[in-house]
Backbone as a chain_set.jsonl record, in Angstrom:
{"seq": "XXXXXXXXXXXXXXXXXXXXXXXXXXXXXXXXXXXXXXXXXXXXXXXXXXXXXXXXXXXXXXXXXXXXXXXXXXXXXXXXXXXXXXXXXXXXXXXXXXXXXXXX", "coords": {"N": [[130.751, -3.005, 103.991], [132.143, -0.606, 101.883], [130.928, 1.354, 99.233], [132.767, 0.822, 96.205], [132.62, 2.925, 93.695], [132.183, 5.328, 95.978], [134.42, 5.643, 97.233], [138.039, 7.025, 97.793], [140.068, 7.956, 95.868], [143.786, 8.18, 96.185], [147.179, 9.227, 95.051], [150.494, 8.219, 96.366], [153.41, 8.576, 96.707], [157.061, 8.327, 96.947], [160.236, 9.094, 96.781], [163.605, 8.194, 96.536], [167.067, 8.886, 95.847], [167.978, 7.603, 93.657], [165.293, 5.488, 92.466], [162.136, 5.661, 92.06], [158.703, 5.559, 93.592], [155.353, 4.943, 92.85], [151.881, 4.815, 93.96], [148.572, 3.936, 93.432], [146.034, 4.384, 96.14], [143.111, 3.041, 97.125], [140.585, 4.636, 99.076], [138.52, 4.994, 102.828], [136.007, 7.762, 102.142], [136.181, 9.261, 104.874], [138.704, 8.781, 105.994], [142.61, 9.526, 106.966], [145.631, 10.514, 106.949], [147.678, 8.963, 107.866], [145.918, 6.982, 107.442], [145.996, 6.036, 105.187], [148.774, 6.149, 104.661], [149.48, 3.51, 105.918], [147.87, 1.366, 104.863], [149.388, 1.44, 102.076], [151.869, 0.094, 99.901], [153.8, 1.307, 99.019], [154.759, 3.251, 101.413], [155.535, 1.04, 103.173], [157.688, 0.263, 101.854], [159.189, 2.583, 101.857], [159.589, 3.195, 104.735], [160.866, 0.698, 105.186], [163.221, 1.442, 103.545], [164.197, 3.518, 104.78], [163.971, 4.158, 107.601], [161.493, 4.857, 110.076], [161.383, 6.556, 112.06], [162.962, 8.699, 110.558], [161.378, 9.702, 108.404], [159.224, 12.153, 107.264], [155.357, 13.53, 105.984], [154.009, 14.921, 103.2], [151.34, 16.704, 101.818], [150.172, 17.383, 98.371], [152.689, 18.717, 98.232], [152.881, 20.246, 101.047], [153.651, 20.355, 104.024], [152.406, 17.802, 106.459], [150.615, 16.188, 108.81], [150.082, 12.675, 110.259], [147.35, 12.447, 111.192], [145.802, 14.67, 109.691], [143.113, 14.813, 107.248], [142.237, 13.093, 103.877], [141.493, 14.261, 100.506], [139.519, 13.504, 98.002], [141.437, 12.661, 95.186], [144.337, 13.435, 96.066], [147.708, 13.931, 96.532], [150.072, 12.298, 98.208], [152.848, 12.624, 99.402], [155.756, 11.094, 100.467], [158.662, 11.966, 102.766], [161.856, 12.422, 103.026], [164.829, 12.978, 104.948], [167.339, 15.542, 104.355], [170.113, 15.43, 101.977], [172.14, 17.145, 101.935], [172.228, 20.832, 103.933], [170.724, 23.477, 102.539], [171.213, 26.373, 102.961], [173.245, 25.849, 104.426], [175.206, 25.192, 102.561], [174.915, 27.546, 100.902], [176.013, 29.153, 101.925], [178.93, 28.32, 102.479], [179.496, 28.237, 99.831], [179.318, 26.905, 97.627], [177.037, 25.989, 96.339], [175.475, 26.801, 92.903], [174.118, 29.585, 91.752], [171.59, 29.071, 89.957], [170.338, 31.393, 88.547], [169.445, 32.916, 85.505], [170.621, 35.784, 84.528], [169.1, 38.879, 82.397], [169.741, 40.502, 79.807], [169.433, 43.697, 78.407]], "CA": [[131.673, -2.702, 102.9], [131.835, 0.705, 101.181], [130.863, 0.787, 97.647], [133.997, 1.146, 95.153], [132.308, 4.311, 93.696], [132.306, 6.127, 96.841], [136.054, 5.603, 97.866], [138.995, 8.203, 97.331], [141.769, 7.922, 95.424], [144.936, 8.871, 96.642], [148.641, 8.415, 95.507], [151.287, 7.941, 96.979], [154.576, 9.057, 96.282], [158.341, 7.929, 97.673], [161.507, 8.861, 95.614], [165.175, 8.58, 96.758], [168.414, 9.365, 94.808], [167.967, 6.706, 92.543], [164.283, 4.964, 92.628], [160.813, 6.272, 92.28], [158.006, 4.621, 93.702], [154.325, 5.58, 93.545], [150.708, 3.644, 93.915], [147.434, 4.741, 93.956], [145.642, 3.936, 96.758], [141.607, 3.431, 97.448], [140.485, 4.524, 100.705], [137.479, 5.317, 103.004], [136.088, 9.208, 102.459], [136.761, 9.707, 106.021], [140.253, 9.004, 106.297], [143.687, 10.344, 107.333], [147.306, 10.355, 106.302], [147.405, 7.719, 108.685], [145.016, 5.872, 107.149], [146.781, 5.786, 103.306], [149.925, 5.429, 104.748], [149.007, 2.331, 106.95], [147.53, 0.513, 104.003], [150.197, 1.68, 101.246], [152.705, -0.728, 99.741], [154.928, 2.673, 98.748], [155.17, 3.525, 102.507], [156.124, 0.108, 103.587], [159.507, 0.354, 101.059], [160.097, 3.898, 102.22], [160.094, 2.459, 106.252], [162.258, -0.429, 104.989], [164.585, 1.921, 103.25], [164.465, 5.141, 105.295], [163.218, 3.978, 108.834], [159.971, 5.315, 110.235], [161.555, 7.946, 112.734], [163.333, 9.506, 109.644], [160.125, 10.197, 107.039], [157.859, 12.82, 107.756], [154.572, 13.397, 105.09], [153.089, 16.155, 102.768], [150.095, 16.324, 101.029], [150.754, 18.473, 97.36], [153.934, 19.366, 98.705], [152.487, 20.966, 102.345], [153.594, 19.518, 104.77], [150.777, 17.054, 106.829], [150.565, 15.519, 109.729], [148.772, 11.821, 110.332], [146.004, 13.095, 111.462], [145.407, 15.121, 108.556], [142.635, 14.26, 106.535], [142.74, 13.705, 102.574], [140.61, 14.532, 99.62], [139.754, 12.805, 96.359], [142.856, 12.88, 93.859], [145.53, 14.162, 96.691], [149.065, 13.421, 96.599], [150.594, 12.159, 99.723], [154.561, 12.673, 99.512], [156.564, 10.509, 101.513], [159.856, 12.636, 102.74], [162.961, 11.877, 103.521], [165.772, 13.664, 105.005], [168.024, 16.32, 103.602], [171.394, 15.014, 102.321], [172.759, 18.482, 102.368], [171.492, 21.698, 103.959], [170.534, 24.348, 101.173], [171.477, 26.904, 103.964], [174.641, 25.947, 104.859], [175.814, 25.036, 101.209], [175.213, 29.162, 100.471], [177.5, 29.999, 102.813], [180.134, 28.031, 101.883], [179.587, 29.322, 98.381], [179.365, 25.572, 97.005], [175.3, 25.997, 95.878], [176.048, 27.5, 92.429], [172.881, 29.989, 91.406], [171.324, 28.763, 88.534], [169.431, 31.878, 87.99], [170.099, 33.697, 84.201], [170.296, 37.092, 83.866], [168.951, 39.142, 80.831], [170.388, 41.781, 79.461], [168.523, 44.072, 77.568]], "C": [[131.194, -1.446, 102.178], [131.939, 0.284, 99.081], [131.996, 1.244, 97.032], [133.832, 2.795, 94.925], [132.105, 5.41, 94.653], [133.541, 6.173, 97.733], [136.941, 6.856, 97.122], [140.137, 7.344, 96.763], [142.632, 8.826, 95.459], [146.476, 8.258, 96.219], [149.4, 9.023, 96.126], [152.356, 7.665, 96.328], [155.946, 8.538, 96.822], [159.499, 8.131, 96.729], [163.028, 8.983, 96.833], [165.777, 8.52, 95.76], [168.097, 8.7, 93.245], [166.302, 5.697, 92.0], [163.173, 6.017, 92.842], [159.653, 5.487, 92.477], [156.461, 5.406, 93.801], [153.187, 4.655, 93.234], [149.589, 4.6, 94.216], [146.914, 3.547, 94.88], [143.538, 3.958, 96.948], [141.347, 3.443, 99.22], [139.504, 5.206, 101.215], [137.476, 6.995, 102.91], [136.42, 10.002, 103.63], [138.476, 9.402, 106.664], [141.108, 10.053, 106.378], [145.038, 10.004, 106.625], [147.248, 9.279, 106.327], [147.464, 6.454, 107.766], [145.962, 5.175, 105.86], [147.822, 5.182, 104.035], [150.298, 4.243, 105.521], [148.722, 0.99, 105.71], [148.33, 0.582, 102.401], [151.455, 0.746, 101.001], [154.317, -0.017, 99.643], [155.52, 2.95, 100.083], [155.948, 2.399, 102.775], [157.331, -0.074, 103.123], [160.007, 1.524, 102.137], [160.382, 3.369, 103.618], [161.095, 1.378, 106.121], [163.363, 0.19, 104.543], [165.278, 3.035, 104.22], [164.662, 5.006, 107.03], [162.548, 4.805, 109.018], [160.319, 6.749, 111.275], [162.091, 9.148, 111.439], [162.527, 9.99, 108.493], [159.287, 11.394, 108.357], [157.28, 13.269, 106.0], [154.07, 14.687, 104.572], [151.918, 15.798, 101.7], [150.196, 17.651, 99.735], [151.696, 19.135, 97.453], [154.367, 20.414, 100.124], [153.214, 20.112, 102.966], [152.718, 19.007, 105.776], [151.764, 16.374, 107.946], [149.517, 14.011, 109.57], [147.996, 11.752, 110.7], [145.088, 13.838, 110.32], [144.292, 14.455, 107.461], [142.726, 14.238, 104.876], [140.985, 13.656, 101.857], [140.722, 13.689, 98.476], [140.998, 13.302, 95.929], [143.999, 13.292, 94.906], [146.588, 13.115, 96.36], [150.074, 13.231, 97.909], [152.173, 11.945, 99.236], [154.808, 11.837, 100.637], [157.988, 11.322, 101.43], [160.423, 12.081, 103.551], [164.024, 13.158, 103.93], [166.44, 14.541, 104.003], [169.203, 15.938, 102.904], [171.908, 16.244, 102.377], [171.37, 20.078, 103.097], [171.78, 23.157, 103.283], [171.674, 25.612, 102.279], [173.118, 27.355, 104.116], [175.799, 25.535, 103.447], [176.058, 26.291, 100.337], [175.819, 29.554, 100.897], [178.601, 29.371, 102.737], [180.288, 28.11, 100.548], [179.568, 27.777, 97.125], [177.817, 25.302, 96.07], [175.75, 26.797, 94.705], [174.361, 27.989, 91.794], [172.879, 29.645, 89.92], [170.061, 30.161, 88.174], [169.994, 32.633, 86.273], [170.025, 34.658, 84.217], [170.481, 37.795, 82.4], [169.551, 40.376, 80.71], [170.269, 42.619, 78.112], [169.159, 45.157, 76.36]], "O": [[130.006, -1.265, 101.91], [132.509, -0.43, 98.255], [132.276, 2.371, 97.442], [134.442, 3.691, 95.509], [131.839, 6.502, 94.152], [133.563, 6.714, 98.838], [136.581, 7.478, 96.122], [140.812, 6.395, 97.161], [142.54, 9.966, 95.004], [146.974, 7.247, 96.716], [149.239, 10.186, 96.495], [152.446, 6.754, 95.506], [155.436, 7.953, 97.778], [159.684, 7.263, 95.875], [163.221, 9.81, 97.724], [165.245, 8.145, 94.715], [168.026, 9.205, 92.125], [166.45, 5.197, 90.885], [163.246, 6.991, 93.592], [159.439, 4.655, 91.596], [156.285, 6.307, 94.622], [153.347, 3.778, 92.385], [149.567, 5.616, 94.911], [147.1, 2.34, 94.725], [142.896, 5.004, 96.851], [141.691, 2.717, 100.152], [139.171, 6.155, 100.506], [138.424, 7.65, 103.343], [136.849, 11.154, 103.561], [139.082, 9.863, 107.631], [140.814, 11.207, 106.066], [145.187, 9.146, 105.755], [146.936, 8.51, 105.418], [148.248, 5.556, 107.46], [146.441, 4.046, 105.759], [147.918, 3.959, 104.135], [151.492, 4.039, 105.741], [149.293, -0.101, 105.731], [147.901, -0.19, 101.543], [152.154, 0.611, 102.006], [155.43, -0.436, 99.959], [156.75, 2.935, 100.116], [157.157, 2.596, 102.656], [158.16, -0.571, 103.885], [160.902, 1.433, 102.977], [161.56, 3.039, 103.754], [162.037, 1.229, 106.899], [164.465, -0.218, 104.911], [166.467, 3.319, 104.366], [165.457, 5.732, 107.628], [162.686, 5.778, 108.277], [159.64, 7.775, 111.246], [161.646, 10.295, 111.422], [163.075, 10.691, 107.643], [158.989, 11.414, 109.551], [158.034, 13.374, 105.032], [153.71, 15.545, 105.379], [151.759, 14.803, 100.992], [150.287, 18.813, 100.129], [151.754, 20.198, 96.835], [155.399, 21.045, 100.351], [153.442, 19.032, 102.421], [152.014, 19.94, 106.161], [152.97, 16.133, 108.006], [148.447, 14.052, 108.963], [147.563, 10.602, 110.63], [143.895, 13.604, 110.125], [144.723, 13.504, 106.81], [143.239, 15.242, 104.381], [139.894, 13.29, 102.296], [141.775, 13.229, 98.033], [141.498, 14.34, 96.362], [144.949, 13.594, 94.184], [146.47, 11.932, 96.044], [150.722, 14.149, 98.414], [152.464, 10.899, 98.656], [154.122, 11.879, 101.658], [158.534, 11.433, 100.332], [160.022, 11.431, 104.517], [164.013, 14.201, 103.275], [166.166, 14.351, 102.818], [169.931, 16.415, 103.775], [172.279, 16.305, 103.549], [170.179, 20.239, 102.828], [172.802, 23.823, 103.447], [172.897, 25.52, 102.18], [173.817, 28.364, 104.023], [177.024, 25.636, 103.506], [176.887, 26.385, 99.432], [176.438, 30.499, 100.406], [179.534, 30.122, 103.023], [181.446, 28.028, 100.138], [179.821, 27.87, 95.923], [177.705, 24.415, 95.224], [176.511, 27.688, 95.082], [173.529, 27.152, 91.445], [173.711, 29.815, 89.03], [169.008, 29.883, 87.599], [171.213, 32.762, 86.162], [168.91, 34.896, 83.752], [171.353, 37.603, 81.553], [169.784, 41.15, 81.638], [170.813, 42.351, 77.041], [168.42, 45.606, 75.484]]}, "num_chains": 1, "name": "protein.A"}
């Protein structure tokens, strides 16, 4: 058994439209995405809501692979699909820029 004081903490993130879910997790210094998201109660919703082919993971907003290892304090994102693409919402002129211009 690893001592408490030498474990990482990591949360763990999941939001859709309406719901936000996040948990910290403790987990060995040598771990992976993997690892968190294997033993995470947050993941297990997002696979029940999302299914498991449709998530892929970032770590501070990178995107990560499960392999990836983490660090004390990281933030593991759980992602979900797009409902629209940004892309194709500029070209049909429907994305409305929220930038302000100043005028001096």
């Amino acid at each position: 058994m690893v001592d408490e004081s030498m474990m990482l903490s990591v949360d763990v993130i999941f939001v859709t439209e309406t719901e936000e879910y996040s948990e910290k997790v403790l987990i060995r210094p040598e771990s992976t995405v993997g690892d968190v998201i294997d033993v995470s109660k947050v993941a297990t919703k997002a696979v029940l809501l999302m299914g498991q082919e449709s998530l892929s993971f970032a770590v501070w907003g990178r995107k990560a692979r499960l392999t990836d290892s983490v660090s004390n304090c990281d933030r593991i994102e759980i992602l979900r699909p797009l409902i629209a693409d940004p892309k194709e919402l500029r070209r049909s002129g429907r994305l409305i820029s929220r930038r302000r211009t100043t005028k001096y």
